[in-house]
C-alpha positions in Angstrom: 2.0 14.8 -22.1 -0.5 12.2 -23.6 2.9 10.2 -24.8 5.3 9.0 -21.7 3.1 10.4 -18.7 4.8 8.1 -16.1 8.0 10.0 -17.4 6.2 13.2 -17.2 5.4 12.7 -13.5 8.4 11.7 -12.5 10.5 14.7 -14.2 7.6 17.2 -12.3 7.1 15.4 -9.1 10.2 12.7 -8.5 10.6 9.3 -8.6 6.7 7.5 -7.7 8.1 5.6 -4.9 7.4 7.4 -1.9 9.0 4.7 0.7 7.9 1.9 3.1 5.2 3.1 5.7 6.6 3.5 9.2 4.0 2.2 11.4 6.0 3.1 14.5 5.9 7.0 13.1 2.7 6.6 11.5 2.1 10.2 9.2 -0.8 10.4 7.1 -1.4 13.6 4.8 -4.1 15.8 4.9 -5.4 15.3 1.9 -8.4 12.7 1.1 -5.5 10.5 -1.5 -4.0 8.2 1.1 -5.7 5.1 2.8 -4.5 2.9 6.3 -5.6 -0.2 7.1 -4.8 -2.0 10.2 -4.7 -4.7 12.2 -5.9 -3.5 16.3 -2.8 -2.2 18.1 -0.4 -1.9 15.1 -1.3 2.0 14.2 -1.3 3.7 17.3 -2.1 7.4 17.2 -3.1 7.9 13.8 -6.7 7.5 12.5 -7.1 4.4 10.1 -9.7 4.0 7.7 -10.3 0.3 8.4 -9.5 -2.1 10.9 -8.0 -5.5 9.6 -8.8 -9.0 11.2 -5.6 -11.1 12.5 -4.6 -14.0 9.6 -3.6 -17.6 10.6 -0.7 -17.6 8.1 2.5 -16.8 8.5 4.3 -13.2 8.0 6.0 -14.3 4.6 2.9 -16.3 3.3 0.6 -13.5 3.7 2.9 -11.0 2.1 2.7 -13.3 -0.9 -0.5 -13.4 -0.9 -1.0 -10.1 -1.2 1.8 -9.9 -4.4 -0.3 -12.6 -6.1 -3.2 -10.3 -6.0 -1.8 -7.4 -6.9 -0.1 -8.9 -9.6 -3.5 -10.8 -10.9 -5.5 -7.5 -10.5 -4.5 -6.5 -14.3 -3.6 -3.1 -12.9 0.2 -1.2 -13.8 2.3 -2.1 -11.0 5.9 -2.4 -9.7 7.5 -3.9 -7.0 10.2 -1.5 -5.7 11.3 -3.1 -2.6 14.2 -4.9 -2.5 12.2 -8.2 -1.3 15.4 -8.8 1.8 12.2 -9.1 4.1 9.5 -11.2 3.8 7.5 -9.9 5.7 7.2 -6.6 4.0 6.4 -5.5 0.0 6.2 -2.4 -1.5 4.3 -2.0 -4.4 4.0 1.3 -7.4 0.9 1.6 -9.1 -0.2 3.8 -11.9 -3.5 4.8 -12.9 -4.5 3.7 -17.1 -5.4 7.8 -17.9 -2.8 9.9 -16.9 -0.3 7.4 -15.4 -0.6 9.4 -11.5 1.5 6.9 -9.7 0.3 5.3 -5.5 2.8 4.0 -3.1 1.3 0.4 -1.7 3.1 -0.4 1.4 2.1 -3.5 3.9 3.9 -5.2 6.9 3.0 -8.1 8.5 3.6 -8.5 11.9 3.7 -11.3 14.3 1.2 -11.1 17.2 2.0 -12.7 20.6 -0.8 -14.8 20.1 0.7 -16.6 16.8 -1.3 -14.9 14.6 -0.4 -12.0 12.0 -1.2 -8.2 11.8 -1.1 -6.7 8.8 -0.7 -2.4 8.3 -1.8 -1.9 4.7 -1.0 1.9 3.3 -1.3 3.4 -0.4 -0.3 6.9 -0.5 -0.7 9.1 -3.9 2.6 11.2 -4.8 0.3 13.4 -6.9 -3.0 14.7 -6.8 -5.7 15.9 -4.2 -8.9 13.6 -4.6 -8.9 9.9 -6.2 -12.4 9.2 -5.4 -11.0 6.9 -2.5 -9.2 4.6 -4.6 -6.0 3.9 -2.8 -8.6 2.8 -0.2 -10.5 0.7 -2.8 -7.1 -0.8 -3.6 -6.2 -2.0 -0.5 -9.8 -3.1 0.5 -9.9 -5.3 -2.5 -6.1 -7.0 -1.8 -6.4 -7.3 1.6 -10.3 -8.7 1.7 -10.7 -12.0 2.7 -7.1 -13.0 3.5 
């Protein structure tokens, strides 16, 4: 198990990409491995962990953004969304020990007011307890945008 753990996970668990989050049926599990962040009125009916502030830029641009930083945070990481929309990414990350693999999923979202929304979710295919770190993950992407 120490060689090919992504592998190993898969062949237990299924692929590591879990889907886009659907903020219109927003489902959260039970389970302290999963993190929601959103802008006010985007996530109705489901708790969030943190709201997010509404962004001057553009749907696309701040999508970008948010791939620049993942992909300058030095952590394991996929994109497995096909990219046809702009406005959304979806991003696979692994841990560095075992290789346990987190769904990243954000949409932004055009607000009446010509700003942007953003609904930021990391769910973890495997496991119980990260010690919070899908929400660490997103906090640390999404800060400051």
């Amino acid at each position: 198990m120490i060689y090919r753990r992504a592998s190993t996970w898969e062949a237990l668990a299924g692929g590591p990409d879990l889907g886009p989050f659907d903020p219109a049926k927003p489902l959260r599990s039970n389970r302290p491995n999963d993190a929601l962040l959103c802008t006010a009125g985007l996530c109705n009916g489901v708790r969030i962990d943190a709201e997010l502030p509404e962004n001057d830029s553009a749907p696309s641009e701040l999508i970008a953004r948010i791939e620049e930083r993942f992909r300058a945070s030095g952590e394991i990481m996929e994109r497995v969304d096909d990219g046809a929309n702009p406005a959304r990414l979806r991003i696979v990350t692994w841990t560095s020990g075992f290789r346990f693999p987190d769904t990243n999923s954000f949409e932004a979202v055009a607000l009446e007011n010509r700003k942007t929304g953003l609904v930021a979710c990391a769910r973890a295919q495997i496991g119980y307890s990260d010690r919070r770190k899908d929400l660490e993950r997103l906090r640390a992407v999404t800060v400051g945008l």
